[in-house]
Structure formats: structure tokens, C-alpha cells
mmCIF file of the protein (N, C-alpha, C, O) and its ligand, coordinates in Angstrom:
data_MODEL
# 
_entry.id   MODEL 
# 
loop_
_entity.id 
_entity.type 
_entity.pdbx_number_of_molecules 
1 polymer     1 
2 non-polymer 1 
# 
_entity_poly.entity_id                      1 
_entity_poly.type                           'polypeptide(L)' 
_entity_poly.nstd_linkage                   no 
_entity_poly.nstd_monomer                   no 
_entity_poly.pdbx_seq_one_letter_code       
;(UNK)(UNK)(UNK)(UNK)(UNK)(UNK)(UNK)(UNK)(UNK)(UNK)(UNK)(UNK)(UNK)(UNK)(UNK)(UNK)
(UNK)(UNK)(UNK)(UNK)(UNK)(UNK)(UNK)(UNK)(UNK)(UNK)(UNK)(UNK)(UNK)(UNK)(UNK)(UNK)
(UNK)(UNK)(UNK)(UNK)(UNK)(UNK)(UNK)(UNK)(UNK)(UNK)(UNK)(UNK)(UNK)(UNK)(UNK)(UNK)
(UNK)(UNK)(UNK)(UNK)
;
_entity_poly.pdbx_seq_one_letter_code_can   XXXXXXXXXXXXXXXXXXXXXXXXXXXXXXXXXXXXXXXXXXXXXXXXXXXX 
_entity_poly.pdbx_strand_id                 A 
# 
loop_
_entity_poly_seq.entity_id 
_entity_poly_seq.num 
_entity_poly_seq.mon_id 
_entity_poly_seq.hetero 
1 1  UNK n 
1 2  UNK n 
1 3  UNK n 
1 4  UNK n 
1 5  UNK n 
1 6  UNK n 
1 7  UNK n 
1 8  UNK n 
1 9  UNK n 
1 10 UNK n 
1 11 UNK n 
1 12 UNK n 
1 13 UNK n 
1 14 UNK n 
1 15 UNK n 
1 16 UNK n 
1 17 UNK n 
1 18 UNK n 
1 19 UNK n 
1 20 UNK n 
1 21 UNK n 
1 22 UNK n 
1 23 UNK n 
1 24 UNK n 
1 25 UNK n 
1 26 UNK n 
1 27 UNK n 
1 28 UNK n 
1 29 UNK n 
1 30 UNK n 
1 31 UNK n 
1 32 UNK n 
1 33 UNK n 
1 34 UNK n 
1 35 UNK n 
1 36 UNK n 
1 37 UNK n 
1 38 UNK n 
1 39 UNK n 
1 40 UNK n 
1 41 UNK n 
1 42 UNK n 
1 43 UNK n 
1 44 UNK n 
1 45 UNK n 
1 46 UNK n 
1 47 UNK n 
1 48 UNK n 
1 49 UNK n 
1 50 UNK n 
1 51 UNK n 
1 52 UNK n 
# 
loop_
_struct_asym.id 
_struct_asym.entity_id 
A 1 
B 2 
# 
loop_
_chem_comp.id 
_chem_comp.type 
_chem_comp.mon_nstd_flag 
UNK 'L-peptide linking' . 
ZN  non-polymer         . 
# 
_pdbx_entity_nonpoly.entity_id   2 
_pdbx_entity_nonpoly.name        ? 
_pdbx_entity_nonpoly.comp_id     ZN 
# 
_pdbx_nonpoly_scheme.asym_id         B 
_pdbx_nonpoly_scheme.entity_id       2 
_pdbx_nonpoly_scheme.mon_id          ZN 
_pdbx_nonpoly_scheme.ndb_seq_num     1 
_pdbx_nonpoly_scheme.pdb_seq_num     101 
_pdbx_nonpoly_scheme.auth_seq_num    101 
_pdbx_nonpoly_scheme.pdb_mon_id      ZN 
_pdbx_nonpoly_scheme.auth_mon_id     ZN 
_pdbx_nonpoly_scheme.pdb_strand_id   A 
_pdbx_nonpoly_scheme.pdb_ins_code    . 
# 
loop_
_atom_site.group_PDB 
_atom_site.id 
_atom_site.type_symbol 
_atom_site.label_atom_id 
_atom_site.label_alt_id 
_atom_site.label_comp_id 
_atom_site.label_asym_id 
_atom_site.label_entity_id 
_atom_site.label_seq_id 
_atom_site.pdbx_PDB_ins_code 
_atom_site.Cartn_x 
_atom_site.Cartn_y 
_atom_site.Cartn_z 
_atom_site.occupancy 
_atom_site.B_iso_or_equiv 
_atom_site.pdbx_formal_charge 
_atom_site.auth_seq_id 
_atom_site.auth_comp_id 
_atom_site.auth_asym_id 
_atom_site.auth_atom_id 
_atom_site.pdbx_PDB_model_num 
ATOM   1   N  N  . UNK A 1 1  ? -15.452 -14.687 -11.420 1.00 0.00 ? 1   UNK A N  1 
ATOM   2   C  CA . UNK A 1 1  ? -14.169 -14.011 -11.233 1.00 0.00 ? 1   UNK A CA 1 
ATOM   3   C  C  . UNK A 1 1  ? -13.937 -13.777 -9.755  1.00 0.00 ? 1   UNK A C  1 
ATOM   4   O  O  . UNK A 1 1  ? -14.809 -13.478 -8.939  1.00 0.00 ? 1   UNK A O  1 
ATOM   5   N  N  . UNK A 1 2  ? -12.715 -13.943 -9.530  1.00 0.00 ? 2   UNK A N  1 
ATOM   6   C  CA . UNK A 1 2  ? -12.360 -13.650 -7.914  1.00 0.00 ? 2   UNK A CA 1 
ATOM   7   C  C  . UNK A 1 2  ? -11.503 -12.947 -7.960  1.00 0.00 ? 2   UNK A C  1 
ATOM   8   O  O  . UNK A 1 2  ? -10.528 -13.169 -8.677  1.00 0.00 ? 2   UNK A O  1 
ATOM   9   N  N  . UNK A 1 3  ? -11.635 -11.763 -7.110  1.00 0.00 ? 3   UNK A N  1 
ATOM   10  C  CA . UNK A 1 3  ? -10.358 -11.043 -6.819  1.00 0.00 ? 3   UNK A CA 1 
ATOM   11  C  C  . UNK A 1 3  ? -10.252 -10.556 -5.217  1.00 0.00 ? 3   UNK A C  1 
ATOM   12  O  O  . UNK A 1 3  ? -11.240 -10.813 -4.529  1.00 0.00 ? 3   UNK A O  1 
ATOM   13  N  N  . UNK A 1 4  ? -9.251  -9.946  -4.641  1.00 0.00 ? 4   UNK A N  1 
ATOM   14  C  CA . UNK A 1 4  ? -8.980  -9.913  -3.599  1.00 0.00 ? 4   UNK A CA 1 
ATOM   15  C  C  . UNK A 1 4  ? -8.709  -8.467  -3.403  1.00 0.00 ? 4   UNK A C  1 
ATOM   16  O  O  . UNK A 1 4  ? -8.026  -8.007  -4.318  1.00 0.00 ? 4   UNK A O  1 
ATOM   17  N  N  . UNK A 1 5  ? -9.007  -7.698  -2.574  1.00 0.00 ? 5   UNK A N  1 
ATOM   18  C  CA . UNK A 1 5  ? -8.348  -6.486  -2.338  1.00 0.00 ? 5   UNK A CA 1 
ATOM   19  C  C  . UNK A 1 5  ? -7.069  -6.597  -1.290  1.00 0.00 ? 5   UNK A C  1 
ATOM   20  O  O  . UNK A 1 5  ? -7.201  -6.783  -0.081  1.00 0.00 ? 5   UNK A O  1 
ATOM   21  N  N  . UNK A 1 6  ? -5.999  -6.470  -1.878  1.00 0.00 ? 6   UNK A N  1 
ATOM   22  C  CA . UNK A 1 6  ? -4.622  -6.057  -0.941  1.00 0.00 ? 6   UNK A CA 1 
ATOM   23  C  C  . UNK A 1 6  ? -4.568  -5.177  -0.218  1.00 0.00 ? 6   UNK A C  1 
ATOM   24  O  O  . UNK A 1 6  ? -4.314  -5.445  0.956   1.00 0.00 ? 6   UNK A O  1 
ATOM   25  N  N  . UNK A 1 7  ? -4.761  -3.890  -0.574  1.00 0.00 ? 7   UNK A N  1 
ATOM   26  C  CA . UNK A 1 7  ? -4.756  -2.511  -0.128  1.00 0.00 ? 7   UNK A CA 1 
ATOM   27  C  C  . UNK A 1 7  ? -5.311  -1.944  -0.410  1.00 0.00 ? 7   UNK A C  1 
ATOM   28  O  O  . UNK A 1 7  ? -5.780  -1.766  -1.534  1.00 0.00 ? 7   UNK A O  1 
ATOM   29  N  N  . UNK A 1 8  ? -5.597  -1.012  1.338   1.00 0.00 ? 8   UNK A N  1 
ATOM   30  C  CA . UNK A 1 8  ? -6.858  -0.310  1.064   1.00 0.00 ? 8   UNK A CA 1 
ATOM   31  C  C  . UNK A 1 8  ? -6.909  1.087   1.892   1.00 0.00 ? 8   UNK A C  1 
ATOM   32  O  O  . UNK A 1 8  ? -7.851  1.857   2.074   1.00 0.00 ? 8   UNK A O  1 
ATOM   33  N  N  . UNK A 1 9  ? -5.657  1.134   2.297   1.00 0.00 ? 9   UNK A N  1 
ATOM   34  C  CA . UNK A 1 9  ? -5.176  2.450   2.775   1.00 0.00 ? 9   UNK A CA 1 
ATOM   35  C  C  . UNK A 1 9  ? -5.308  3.449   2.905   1.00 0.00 ? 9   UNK A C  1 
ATOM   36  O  O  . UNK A 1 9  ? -5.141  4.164   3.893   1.00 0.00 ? 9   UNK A O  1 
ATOM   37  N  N  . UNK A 1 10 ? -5.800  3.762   1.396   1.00 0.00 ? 10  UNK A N  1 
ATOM   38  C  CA . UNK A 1 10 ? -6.187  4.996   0.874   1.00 0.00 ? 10  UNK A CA 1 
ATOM   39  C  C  . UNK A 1 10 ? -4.882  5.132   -0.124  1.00 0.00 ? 10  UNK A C  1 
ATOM   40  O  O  . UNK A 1 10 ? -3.817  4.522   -0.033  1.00 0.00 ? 10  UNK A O  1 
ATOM   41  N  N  . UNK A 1 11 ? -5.291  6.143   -1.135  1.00 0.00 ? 11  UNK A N  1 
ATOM   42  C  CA . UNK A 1 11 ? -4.446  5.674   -2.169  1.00 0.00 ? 11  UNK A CA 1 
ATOM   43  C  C  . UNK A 1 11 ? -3.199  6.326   -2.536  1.00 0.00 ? 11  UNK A C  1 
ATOM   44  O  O  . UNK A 1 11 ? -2.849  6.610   -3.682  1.00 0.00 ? 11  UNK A O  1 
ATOM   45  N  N  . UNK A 1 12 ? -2.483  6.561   -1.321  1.00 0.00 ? 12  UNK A N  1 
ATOM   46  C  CA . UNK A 1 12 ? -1.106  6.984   -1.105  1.00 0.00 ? 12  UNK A CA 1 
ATOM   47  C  C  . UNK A 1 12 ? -0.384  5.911   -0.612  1.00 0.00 ? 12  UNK A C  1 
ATOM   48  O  O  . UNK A 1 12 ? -0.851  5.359   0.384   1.00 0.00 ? 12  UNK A O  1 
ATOM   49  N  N  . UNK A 1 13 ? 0.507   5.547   -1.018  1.00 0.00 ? 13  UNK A N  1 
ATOM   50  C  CA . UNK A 1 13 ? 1.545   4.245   -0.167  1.00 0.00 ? 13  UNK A CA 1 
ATOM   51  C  C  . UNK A 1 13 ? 2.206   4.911   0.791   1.00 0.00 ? 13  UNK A C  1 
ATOM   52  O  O  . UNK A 1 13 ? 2.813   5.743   0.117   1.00 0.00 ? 13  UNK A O  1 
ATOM   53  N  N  . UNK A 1 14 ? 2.460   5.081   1.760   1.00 0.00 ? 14  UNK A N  1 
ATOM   54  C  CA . UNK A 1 14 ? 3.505   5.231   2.741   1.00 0.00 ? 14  UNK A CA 1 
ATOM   55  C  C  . UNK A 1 14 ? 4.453   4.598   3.425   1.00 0.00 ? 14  UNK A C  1 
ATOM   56  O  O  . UNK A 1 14 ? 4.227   3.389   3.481   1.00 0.00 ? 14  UNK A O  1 
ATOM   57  N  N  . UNK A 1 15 ? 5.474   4.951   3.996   1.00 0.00 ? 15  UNK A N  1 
ATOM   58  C  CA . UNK A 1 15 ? 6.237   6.068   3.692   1.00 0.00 ? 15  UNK A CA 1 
ATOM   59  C  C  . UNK A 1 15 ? 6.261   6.451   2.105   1.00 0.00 ? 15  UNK A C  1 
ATOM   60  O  O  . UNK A 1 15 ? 6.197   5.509   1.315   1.00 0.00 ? 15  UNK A O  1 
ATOM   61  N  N  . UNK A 1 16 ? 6.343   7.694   1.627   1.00 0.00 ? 16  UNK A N  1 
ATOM   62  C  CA . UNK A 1 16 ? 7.304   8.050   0.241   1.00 0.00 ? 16  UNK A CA 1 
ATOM   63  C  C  . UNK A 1 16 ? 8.432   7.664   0.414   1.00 0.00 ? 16  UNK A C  1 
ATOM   64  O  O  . UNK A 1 16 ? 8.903   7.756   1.548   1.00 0.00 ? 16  UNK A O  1 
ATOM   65  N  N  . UNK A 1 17 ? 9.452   6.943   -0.983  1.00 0.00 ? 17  UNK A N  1 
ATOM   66  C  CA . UNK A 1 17 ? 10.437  6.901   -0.859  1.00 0.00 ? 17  UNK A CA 1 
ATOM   67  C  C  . UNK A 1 17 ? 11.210  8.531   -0.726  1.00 0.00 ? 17  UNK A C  1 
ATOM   68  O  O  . UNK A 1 17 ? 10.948  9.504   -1.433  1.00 0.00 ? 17  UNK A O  1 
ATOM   69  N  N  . UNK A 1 18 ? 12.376  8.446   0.579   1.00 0.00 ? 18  UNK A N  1 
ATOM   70  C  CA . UNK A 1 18 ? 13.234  9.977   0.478   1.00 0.00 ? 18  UNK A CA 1 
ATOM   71  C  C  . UNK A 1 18 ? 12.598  11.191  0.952   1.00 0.00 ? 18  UNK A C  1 
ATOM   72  O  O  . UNK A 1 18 ? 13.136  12.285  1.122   1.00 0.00 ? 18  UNK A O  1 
ATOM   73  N  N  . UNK A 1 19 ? 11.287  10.838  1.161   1.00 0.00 ? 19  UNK A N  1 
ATOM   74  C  CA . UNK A 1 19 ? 10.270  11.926  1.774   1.00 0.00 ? 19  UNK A CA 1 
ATOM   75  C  C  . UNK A 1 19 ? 10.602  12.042  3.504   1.00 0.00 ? 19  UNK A C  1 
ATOM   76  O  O  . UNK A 1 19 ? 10.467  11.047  4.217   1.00 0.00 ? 19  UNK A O  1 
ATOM   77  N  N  . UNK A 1 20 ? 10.911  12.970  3.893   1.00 0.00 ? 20  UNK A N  1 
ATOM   78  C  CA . UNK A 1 20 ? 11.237  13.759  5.176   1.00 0.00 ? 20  UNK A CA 1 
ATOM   79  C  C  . UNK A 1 20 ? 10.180  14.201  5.893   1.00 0.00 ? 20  UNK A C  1 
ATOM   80  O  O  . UNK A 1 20 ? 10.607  14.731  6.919   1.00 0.00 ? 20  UNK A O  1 
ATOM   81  N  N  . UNK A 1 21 ? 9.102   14.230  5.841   1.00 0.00 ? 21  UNK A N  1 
ATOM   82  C  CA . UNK A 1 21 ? 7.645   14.640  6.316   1.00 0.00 ? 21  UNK A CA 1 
ATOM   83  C  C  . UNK A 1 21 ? 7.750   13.974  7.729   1.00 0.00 ? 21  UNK A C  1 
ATOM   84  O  O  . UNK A 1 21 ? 8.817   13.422  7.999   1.00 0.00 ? 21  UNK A O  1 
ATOM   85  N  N  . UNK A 1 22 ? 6.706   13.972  8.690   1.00 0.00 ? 22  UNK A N  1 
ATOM   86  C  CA . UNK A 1 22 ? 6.514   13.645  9.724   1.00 0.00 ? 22  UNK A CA 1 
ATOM   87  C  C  . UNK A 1 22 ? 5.554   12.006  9.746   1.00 0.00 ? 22  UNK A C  1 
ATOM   88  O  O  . UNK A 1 22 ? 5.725   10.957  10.366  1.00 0.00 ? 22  UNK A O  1 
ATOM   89  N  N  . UNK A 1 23 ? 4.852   12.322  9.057   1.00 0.00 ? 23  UNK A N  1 
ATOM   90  C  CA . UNK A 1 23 ? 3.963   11.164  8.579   1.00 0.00 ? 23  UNK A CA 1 
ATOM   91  C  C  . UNK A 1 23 ? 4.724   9.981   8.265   1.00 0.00 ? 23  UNK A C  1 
ATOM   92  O  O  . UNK A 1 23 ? 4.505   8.889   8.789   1.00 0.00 ? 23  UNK A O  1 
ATOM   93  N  N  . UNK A 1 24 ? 5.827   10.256  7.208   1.00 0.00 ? 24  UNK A N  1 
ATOM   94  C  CA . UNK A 1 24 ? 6.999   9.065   6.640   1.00 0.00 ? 24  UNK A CA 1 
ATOM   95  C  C  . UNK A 1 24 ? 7.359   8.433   7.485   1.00 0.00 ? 24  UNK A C  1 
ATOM   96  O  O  . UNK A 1 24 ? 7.132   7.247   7.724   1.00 0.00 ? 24  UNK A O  1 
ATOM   97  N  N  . UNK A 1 25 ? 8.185   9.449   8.224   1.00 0.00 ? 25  UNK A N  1 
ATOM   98  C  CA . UNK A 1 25 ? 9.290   9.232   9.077   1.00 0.00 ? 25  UNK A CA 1 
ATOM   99  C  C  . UNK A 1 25 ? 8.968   7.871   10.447  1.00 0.00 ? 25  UNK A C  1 
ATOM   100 O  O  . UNK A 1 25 ? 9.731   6.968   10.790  1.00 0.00 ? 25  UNK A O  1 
ATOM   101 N  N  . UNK A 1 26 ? 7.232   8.280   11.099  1.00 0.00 ? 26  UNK A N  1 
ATOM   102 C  CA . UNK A 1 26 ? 6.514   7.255   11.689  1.00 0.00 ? 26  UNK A CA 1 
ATOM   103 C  C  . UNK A 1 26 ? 6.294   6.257   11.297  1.00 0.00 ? 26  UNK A C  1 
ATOM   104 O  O  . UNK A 1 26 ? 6.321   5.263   12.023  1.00 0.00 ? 26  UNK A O  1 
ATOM   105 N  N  . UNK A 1 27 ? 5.975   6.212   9.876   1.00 0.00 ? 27  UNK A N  1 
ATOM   106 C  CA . UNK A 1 27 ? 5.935   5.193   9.292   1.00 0.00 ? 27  UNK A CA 1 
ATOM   107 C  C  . UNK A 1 27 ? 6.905   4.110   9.004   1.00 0.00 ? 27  UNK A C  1 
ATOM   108 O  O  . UNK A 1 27 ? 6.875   2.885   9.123   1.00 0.00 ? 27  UNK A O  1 
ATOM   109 N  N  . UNK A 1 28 ? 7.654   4.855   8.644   1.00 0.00 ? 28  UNK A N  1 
ATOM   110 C  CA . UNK A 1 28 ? 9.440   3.707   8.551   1.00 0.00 ? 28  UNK A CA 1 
ATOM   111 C  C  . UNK A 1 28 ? 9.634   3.457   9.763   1.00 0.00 ? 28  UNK A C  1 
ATOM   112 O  O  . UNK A 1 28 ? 9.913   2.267   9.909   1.00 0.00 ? 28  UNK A O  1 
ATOM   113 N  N  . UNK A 1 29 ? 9.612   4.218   11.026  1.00 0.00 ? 29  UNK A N  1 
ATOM   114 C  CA . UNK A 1 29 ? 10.027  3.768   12.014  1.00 0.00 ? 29  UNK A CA 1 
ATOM   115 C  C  . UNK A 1 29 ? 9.262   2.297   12.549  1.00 0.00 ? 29  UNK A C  1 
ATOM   116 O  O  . UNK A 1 29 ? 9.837   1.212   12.630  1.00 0.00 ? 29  UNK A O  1 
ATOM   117 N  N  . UNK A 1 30 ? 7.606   2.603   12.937  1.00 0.00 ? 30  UNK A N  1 
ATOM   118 C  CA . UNK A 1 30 ? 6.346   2.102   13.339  1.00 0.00 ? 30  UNK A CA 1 
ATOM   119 C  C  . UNK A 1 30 ? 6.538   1.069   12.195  1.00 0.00 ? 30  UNK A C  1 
ATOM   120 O  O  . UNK A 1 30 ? 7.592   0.508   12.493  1.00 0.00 ? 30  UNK A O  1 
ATOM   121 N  N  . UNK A 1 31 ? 6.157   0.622   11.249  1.00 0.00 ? 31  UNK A N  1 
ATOM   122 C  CA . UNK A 1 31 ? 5.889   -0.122  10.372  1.00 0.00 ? 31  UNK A CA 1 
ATOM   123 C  C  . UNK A 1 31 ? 4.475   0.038   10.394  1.00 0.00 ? 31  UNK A C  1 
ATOM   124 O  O  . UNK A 1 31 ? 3.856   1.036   10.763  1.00 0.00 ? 31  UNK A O  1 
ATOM   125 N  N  . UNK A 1 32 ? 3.989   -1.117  9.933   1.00 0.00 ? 32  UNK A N  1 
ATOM   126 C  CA . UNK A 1 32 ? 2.519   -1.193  9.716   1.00 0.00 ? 32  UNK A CA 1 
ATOM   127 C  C  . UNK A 1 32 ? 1.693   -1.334  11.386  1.00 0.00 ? 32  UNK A C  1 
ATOM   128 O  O  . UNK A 1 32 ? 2.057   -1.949  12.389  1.00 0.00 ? 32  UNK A O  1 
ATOM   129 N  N  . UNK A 1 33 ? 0.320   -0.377  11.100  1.00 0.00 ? 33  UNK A N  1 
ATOM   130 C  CA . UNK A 1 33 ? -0.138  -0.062  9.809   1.00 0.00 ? 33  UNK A CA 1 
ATOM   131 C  C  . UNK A 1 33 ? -0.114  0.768   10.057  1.00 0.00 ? 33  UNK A C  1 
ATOM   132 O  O  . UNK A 1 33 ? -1.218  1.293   10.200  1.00 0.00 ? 33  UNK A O  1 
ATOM   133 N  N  . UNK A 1 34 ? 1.605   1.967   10.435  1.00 0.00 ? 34  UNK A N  1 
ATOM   134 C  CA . UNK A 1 34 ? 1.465   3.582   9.625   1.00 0.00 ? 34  UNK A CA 1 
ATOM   135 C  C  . UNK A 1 34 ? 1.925   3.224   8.438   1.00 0.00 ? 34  UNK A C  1 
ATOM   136 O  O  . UNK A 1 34 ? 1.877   4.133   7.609   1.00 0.00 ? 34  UNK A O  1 
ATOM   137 N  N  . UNK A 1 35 ? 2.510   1.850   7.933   1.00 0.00 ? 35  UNK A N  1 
ATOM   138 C  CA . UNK A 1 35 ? 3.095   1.818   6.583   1.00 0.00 ? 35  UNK A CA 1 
ATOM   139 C  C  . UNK A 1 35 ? 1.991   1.167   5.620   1.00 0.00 ? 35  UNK A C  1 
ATOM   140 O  O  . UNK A 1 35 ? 1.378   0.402   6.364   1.00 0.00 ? 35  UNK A O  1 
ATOM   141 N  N  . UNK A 1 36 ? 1.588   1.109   4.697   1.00 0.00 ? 36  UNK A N  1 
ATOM   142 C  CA . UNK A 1 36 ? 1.350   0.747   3.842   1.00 0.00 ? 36  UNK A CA 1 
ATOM   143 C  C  . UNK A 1 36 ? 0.709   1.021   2.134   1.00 0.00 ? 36  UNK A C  1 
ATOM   144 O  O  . UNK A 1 36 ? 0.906   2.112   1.599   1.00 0.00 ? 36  UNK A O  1 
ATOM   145 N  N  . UNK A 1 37 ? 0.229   0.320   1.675   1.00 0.00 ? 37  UNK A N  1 
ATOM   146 C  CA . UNK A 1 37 ? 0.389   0.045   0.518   1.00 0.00 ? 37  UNK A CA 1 
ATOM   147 C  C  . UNK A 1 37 ? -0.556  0.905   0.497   1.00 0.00 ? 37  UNK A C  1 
ATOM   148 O  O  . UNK A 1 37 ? -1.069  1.355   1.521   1.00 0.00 ? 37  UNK A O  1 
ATOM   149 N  N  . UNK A 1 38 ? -1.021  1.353   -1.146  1.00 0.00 ? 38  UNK A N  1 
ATOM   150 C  CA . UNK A 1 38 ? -2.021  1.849   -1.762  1.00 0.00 ? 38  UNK A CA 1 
ATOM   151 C  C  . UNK A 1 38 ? -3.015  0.920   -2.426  1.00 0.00 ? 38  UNK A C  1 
ATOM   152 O  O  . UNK A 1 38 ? -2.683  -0.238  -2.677  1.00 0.00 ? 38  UNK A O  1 
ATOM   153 N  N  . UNK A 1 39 ? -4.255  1.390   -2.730  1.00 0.00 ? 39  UNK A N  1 
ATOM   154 C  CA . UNK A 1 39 ? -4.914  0.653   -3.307  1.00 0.00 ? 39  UNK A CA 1 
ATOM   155 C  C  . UNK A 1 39 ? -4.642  -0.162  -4.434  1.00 0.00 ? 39  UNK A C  1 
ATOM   156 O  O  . UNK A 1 39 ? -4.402  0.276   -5.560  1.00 0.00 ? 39  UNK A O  1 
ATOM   157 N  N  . UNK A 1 40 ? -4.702  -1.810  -3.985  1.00 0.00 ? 40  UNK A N  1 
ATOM   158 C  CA . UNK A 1 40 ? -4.382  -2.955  -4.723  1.00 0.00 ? 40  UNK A CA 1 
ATOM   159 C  C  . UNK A 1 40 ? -5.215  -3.864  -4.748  1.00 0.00 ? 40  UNK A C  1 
ATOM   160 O  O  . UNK A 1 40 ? -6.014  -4.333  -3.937  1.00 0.00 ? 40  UNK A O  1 
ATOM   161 N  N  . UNK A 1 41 ? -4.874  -4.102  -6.006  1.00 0.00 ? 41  UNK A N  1 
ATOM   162 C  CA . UNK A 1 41 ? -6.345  -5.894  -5.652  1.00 0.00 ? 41  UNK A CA 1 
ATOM   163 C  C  . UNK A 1 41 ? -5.332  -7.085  -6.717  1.00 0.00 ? 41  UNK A C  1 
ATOM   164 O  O  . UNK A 1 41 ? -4.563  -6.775  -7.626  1.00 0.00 ? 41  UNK A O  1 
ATOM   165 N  N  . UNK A 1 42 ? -5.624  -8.279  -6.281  1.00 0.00 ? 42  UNK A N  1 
ATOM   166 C  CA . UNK A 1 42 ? -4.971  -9.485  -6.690  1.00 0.00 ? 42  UNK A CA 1 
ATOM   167 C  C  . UNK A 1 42 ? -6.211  -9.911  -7.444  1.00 0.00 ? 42  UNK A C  1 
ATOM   168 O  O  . UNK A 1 42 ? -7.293  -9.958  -6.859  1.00 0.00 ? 42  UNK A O  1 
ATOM   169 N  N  . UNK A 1 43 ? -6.060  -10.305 -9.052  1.00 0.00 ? 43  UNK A N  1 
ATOM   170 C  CA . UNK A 1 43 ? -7.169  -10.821 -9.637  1.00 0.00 ? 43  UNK A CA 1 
ATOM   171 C  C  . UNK A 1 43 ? -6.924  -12.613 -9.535  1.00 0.00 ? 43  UNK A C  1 
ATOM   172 O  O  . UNK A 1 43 ? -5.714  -12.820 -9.452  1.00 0.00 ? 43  UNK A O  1 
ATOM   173 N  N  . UNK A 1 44 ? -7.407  -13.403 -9.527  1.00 0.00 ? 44  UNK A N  1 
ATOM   174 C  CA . UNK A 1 44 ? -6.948  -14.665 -9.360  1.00 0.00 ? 44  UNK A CA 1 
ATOM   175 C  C  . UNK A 1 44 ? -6.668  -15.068 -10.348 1.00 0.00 ? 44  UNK A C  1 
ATOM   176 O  O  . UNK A 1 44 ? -5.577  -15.446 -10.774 1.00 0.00 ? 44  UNK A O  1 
ATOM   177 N  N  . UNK A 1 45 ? -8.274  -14.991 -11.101 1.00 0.00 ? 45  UNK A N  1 
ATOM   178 C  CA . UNK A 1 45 ? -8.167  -15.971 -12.776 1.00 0.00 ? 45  UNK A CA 1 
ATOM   179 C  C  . UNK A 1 45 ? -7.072  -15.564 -13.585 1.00 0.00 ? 45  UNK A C  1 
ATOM   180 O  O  . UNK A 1 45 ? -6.535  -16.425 -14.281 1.00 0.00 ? 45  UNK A O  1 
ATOM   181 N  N  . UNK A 1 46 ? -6.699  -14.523 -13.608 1.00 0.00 ? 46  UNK A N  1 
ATOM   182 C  CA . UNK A 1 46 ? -5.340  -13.807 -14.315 1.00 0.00 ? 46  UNK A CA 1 
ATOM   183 C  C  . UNK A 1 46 ? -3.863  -13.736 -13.340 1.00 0.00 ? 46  UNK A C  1 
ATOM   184 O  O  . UNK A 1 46 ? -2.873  -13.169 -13.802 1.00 0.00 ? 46  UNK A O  1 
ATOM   185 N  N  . UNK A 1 47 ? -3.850  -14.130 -12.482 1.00 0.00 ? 47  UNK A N  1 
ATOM   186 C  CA . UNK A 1 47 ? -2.927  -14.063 -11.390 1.00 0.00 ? 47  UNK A CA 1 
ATOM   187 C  C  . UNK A 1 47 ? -2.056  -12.384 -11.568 1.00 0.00 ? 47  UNK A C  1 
ATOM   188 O  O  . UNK A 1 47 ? -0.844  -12.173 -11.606 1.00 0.00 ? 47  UNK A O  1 
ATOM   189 N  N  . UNK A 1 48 ? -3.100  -11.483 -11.642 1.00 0.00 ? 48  UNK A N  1 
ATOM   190 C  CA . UNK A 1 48 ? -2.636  -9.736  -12.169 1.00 0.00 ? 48  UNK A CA 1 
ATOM   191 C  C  . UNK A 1 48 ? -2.764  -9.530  -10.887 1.00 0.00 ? 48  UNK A C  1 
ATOM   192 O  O  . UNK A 1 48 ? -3.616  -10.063 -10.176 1.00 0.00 ? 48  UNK A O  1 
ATOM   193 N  N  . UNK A 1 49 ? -1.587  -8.437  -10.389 1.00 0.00 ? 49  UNK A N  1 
ATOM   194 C  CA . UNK A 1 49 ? -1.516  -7.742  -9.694  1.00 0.00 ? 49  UNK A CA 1 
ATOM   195 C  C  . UNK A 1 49 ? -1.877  -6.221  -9.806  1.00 0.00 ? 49  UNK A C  1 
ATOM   196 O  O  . UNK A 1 49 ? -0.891  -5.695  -10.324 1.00 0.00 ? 49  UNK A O  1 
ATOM   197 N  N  . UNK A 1 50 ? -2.470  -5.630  -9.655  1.00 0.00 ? 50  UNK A N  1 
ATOM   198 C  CA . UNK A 1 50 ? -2.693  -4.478  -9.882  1.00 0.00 ? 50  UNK A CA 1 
ATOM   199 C  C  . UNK A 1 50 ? -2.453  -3.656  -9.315  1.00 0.00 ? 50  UNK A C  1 
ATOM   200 O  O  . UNK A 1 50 ? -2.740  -4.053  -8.185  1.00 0.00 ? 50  UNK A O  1 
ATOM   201 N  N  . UNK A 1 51 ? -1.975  -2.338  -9.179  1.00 0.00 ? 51  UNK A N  1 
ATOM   202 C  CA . UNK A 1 51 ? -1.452  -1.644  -7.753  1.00 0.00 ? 51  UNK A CA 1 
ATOM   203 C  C  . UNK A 1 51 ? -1.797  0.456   -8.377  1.00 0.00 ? 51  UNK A C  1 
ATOM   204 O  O  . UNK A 1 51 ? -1.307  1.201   -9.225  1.00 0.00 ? 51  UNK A O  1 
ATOM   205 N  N  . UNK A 1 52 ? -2.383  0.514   -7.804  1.00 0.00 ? 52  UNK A N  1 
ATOM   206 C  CA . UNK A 1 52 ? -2.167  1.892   -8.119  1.00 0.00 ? 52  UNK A CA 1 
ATOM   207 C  C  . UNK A 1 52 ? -1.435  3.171   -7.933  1.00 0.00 ? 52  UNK A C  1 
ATOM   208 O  O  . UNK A 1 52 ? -1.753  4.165   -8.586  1.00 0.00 ? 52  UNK A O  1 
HETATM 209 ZN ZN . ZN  B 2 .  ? 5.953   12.186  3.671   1.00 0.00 2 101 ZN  A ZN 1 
# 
């Protein structure tokens, strides 16, 4: 089996959508990597995305 980890961020995605915080706000501006994903992994044999 092969899988891939996407994200690994820690397991908050950032920005929140509509969230006003200080953290967000850098993030939308900055892009990555104040932005990103939460913990994800791509399974191959199943082509599953998984996202938490
Ligand atoms: Zn926020």
C-alpha cells in the first residue's frame, strides 16, 4: 500500500473560513505556509483522499 501525506500542519486548516483572528488574516494575506491544510494523506491504491 502507498500513501502519501498532503498535510501536515497540524490539524487546523488555516485561514478559517470568515474568521477575523490575527492568525487568519496573515494567512490570507501571506499565503502559504501561514496557509494551509490540515492533516491529509492521498491513499494511491484507492485513489481516497482523506482530509481531516
Ligand atoms: Zn482565526
Amino acid at each position: 500500500m502507498k500513501f502519501e501525506v498532503i498535510g501536515s500542519g497540524g490539524c487546523v486548516a488555516l485561514p478559517k473560513p470568515l474568521c477575523k483572528c490575527r492568525v487568519c488574516e496573515e494567512a490570507r494575506k501571506k499565503g502559504r505556509p501561514y496557509s494551509r491544510m490540515g492533516c491529509s494523506f492521498f491513499l494511491h491504491d484507492i485513489k481516497y483522499h482523506y482530509r481531516t
